[in-house]
C-alpha positions as CSV (number, residue, x, y, z in Angstrom):
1,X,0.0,0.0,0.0
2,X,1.0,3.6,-1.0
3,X,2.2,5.8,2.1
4,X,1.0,9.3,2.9
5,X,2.5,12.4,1.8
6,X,5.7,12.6,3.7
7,X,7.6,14.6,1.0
8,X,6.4,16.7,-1.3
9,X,8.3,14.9,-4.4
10,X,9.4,11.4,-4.6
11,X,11.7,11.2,-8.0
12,X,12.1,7.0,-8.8
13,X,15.2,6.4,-11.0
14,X,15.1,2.8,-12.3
15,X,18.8,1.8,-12.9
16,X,20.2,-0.8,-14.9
17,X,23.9,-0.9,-16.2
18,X,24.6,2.9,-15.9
19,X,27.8,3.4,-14.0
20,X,29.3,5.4,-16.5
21,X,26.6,7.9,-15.9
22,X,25.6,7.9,-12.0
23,X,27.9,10.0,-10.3
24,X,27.3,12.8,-12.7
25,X,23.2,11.9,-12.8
26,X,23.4,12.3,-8.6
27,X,25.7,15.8,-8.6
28,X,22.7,17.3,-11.2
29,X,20.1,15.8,-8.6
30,X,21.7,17.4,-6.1
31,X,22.4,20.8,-7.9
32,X,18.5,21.2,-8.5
33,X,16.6,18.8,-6.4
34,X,18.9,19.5,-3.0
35,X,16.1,19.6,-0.7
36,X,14.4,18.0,2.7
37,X,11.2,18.0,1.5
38,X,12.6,15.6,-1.6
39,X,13.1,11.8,-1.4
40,X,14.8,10.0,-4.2
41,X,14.3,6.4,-4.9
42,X,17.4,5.1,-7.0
43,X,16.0,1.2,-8.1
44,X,18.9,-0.9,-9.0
45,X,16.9,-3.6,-11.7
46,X,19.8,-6.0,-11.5
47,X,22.5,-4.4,-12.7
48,X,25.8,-6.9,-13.5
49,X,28.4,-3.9,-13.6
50,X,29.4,-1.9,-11.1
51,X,26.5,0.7,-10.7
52,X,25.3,-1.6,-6.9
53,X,28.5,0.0,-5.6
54,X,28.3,3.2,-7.2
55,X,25.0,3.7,-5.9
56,X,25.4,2.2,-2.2
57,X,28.5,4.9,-2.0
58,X,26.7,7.8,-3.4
59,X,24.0,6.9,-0.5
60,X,26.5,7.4,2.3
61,X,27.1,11.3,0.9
62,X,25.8,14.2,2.6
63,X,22.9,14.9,-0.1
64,X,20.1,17.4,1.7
65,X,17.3,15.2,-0.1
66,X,16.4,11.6,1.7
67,X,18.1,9.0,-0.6
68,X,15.8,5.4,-1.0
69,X,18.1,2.4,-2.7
70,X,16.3,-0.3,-3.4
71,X,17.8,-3.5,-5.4
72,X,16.4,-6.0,-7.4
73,X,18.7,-9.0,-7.8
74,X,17.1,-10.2,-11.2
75,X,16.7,-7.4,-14.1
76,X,13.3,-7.4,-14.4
77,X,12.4,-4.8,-16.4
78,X,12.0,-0.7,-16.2
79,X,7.9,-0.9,-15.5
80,X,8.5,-3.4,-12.4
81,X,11.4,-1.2,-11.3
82,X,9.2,1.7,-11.4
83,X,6.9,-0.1,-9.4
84,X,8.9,-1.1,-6.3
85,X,10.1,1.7,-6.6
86,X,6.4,4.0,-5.7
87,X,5.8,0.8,-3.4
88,X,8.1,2.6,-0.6
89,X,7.3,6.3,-2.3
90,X,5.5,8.6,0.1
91,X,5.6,12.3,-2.2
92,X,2.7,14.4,-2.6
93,X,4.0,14.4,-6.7
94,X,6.1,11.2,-8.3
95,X,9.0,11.7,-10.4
96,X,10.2,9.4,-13.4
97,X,13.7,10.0,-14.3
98,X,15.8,7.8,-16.3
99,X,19.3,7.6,-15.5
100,X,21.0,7.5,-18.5
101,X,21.4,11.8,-18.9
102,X,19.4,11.4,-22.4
103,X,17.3,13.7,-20.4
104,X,18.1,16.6,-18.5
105,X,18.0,16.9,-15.0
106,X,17.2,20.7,-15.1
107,X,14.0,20.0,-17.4
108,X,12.8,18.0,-14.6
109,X,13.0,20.6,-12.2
110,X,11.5,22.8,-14.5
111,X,8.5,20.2,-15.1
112,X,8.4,20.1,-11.2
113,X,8.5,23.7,-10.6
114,X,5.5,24.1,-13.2
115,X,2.9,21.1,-11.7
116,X,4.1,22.7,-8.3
117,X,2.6,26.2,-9.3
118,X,-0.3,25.3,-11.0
119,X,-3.0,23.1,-8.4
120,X,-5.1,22.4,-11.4
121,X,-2.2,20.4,-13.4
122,X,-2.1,16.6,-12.2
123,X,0.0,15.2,-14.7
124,X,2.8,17.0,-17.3
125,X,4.7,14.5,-19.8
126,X,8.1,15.4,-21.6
127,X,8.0,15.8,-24.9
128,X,11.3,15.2,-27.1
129,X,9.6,16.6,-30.1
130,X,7.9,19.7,-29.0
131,X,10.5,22.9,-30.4
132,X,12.5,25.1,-27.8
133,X,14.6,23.0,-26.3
134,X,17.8,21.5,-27.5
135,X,18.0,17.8,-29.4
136,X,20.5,15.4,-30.6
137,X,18.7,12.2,-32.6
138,X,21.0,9.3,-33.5
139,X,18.8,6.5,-34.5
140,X,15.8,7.8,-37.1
141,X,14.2,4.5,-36.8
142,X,13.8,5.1,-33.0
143,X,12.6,8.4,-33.7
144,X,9.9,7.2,-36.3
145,X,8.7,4.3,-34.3
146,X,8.0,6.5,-31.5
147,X,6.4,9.1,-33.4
148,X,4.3,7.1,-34.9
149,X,3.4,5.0,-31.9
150,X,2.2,8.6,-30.6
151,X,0.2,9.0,-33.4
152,X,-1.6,5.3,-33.5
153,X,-2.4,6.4,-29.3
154,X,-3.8,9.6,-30.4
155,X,-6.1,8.0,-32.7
156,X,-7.3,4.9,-30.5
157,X,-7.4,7.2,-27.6
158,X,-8.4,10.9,-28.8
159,X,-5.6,12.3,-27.6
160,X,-3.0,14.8,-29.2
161,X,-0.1,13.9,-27.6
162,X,3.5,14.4,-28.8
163,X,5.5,11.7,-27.3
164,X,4.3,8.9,-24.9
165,X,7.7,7.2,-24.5
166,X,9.6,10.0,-23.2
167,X,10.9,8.4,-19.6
168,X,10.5,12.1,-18.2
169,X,6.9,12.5,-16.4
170,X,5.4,14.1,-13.1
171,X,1.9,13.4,-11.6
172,X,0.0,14.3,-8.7
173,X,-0.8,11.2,-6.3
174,X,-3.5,10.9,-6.8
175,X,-3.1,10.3,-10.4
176,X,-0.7,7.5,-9.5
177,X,-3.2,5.6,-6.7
178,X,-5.9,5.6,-9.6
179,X,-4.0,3.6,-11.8
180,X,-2.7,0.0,-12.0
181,X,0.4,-0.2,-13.6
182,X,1.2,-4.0,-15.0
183,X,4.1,-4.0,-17.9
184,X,7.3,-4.8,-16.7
185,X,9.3,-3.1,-19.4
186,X,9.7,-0.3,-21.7
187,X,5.5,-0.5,-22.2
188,X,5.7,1.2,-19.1
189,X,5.3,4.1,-20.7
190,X,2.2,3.4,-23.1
191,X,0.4,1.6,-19.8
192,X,0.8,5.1,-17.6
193,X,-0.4,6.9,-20.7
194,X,-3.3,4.5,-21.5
195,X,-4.0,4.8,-18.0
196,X,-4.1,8.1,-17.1
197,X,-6.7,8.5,-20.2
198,X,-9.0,6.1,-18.9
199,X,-9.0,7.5,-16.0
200,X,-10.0,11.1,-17.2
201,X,-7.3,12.9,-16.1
202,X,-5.5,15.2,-18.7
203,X,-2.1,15.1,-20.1
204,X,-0.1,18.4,-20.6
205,X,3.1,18.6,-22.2
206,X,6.4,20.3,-22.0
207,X,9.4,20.6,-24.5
208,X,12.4,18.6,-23.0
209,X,15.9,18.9,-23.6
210,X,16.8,15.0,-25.3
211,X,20.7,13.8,-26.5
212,X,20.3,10.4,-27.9
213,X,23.2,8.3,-26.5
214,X,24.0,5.7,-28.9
215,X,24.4,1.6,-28.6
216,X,27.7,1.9,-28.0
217,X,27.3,4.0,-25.1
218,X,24.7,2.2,-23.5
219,X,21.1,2.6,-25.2
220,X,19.1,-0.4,-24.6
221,X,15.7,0.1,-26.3
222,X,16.0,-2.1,-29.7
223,X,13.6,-3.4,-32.5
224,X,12.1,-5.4,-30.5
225,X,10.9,-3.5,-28.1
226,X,9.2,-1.5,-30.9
227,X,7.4,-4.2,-32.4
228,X,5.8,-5.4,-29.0
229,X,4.9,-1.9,-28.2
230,X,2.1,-2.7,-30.8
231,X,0.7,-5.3,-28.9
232,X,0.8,-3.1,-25.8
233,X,-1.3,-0.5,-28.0
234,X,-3.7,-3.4,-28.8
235,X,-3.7,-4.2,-25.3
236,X,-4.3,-1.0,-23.4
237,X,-7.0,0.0,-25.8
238,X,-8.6,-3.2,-26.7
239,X,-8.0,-6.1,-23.5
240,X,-8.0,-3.8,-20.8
241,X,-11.6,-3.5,-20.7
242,X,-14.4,-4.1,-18.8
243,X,-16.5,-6.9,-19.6
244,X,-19.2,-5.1,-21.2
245,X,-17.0,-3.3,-23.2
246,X,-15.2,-6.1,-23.9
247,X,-18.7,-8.2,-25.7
248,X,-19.5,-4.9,-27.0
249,X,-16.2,-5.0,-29.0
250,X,-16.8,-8.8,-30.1
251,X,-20.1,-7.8,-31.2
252,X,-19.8,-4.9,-33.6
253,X,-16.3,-6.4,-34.9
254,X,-18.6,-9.5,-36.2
255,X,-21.6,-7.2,-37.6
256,X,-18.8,-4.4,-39.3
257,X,-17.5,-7.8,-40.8
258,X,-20.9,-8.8,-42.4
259,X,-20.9,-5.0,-43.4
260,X,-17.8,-5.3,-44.9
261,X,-18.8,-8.4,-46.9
262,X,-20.7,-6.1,-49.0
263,X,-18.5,-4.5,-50.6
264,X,-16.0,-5.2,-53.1
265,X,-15.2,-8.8,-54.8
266,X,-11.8,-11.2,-54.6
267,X,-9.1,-9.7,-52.6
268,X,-11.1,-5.8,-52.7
269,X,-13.8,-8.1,-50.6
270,X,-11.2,-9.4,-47.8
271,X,-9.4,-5.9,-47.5
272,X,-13.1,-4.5,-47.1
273,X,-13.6,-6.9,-44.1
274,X,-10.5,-6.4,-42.7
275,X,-10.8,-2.4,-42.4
276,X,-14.3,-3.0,-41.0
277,X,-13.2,-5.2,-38.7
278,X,-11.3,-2.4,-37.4
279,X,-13.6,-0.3,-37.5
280,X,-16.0,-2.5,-35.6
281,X,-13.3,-2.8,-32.9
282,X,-13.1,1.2,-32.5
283,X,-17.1,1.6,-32.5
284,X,-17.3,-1.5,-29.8
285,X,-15.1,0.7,-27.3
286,X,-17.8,3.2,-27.8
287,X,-21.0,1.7,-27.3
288,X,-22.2,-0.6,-24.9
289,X,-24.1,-3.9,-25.7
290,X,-27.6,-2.4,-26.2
291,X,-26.3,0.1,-28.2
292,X,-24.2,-2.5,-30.4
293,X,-27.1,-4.9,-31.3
294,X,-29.6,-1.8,-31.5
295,X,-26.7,-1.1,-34.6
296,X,-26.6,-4.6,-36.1
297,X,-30.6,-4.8,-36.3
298,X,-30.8,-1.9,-38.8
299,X,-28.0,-3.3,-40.7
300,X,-29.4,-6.3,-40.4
301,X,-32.8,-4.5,-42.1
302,X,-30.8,-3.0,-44.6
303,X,-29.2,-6.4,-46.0
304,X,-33.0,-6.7,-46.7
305,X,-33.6,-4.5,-49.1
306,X,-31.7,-4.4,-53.1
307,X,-28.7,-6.6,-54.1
308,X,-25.3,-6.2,-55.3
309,X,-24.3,-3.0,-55.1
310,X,-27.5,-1.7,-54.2
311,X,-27.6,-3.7,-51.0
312,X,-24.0,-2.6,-50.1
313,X,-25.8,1.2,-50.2
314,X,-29.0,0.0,-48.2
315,X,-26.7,-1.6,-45.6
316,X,-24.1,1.6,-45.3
317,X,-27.4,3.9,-45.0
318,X,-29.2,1.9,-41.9
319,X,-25.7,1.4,-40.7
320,X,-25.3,5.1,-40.8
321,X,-29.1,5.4,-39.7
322,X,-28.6,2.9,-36.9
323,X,-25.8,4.9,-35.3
324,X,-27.7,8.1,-35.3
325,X,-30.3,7.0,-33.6
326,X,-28.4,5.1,-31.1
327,X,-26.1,8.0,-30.4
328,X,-29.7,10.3,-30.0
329,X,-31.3,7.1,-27.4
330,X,-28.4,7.2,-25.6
331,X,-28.5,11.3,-24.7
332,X,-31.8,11.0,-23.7
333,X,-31.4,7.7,-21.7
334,X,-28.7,9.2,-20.2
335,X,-30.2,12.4,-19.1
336,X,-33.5,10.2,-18.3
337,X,-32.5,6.9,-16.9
338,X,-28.9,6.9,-15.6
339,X,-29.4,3.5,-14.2
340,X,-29.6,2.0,-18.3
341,X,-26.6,4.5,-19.4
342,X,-24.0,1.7,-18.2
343,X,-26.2,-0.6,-20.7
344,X,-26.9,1.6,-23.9
């Protein structure tokens, strides 16, 4: 269980093979974050070089801020680091800071100093891609994938985000207690995000300073870590449901199937199911199960009427029709009967 507020800022650095880079991350801590009313929580995720040691001497130093070291014996990834990490946390705001000085220490006070200022701000993200602050790129497959992993969240999500992956964030408590965090690596960052939507809290952004580090010097994110972001996207947005939502989704993916065997012939027809099929996915996190089959009975009514291409049309209208009217139920059953809202 989460403590109380004992500090005002708890900053949680997961750690894993930096030792190149931790006496330099800890005098920057100290230059900006030097203060009693601070804890930092330095997670060492089983580290096989020598950054243990580094860290269990920085710890005995005369730092003004409360120092936490906890250490994981197996690497286990940065979400579970994170984790432990809030476990023993006990700041009004939490922190995440990598440790590798691809971000900037200042920037994070900066990001502190802002969600400090302003009570109605719960949550601020970094964002490597918003202009004003100084950048050094060296992979442009890294920087595509995570653009465009931003942009496939944005559009299952209805967000307008920049950059979900950057490893520098801040949120109030009460942001963190609300969600359940469950990846144990670098879909950390997607499941906070996916999170913090879902839970109707909003997301503001501020322009960090980023130098890319390359392989050589210790960057561990690879390809493969990009292609199972994907499934975390599926994931977050799709599985992570509730149950009604969950038959909802089953249910209009199957009927915008049917719809999509309407149009087209030979491989035009399977590319037409596909994309509905998607599309039926998207509409099921939108409607509940009364609402989906109200929209399958007119389709269903439209298959009825012309063939060919003229039953493709009649379907598409009462498909159009059917959402229309469901969308127009469901304001007034909402206003009218809130018990049948969770329903319709």
């Amino acid at each position: 269980m989460l403590q109380g507020n004992k500090y005002n800022l708890s900053i949680i650095i997961p750690i894993f093979n930096e030792e190149r880079y931790l006496e330099k991350l800890f005098l920057d801590i100290s230059s900006y974050f030097n203060d009693d009313n601070i804890e930092v929580i330095a997670v060492n995720d089983g580290s096989n070089d020598q950054s243990l040691d580094i860290l269990e001497k920085l710890k005995k130093k005369d730092f003004k801020f409360n120092f936490k070291l906890i250490n994981i014996n197996k690497n286990s990834g940065k979400g579970l680091a994170v984790r432990e990490g809030a476990k023993i946390s006990s700041g009004k705001y939490i922190l995440l800071q990598d440790a590798d000085l691809e971000l900037d220490i200042k920037d994070a006070k900066e990001i502190y100093d802002t969600i400090l200022n302003n009570k109605s701000i719960n949550c601020i993200f970094g964002s490597r891609y918003v202009s004003g602050k100084l950048k050094k790129h060296n992979y442009f497959i890294n920087m595509f994938i995570g653009r465009l992993n931003t942009f496939l969240f944005n559009i299952l999500f209805g967000q307008s985000l920049s950059d979900i992956h950057c490893g520098l964030k801040i949120f109030h408590r009460d942001v963190y207690n609300k969600i359940n965090l469950t990846f144990n690596d670098f879909g950390l960052e997607i499941d906070i995000a996916s999170q913090i939507i879902k839970n109707n809290f909003y997301i503001y952004e501020v322009g960090v300073s980023y130098f890319s580090r390359s392989v050589k010097a210790g960057k561990k994110i690879t390809w493969v870590d990009g292609i199972k972001s994907y499934y975390y996207l599926f994931k977050v947005r799709f599985l992570d449901n509730p149950i009604s939502t969950q038959i909802s989704i089953i249910i209009s993916s199957i009927y915008m199937m049917y719809v999509g065997s309407h149009f087209g012939m030979g491989l035009g027809n399977t590319i037409a199911i596909v994309l509905f099929f998607v599309i039926g996915m998207i509409i099921g996190l939108h409607t509940k199960i009364i609402s989906t089959l109200f929209i399958y009975l007119f389709i269903y009514l439209g298959s009825l009427f012309g063939s060919g291409q003229g039953k493709a049309l009649s379907v598409f209208i009462f498909f159009t029709l059917g959402i229309f009217i469901t969308r127009t139920l469901k304001k007034k059953i909402s206003s009218d009967f809130k018990k049948l809202s969770n329903l319709f």
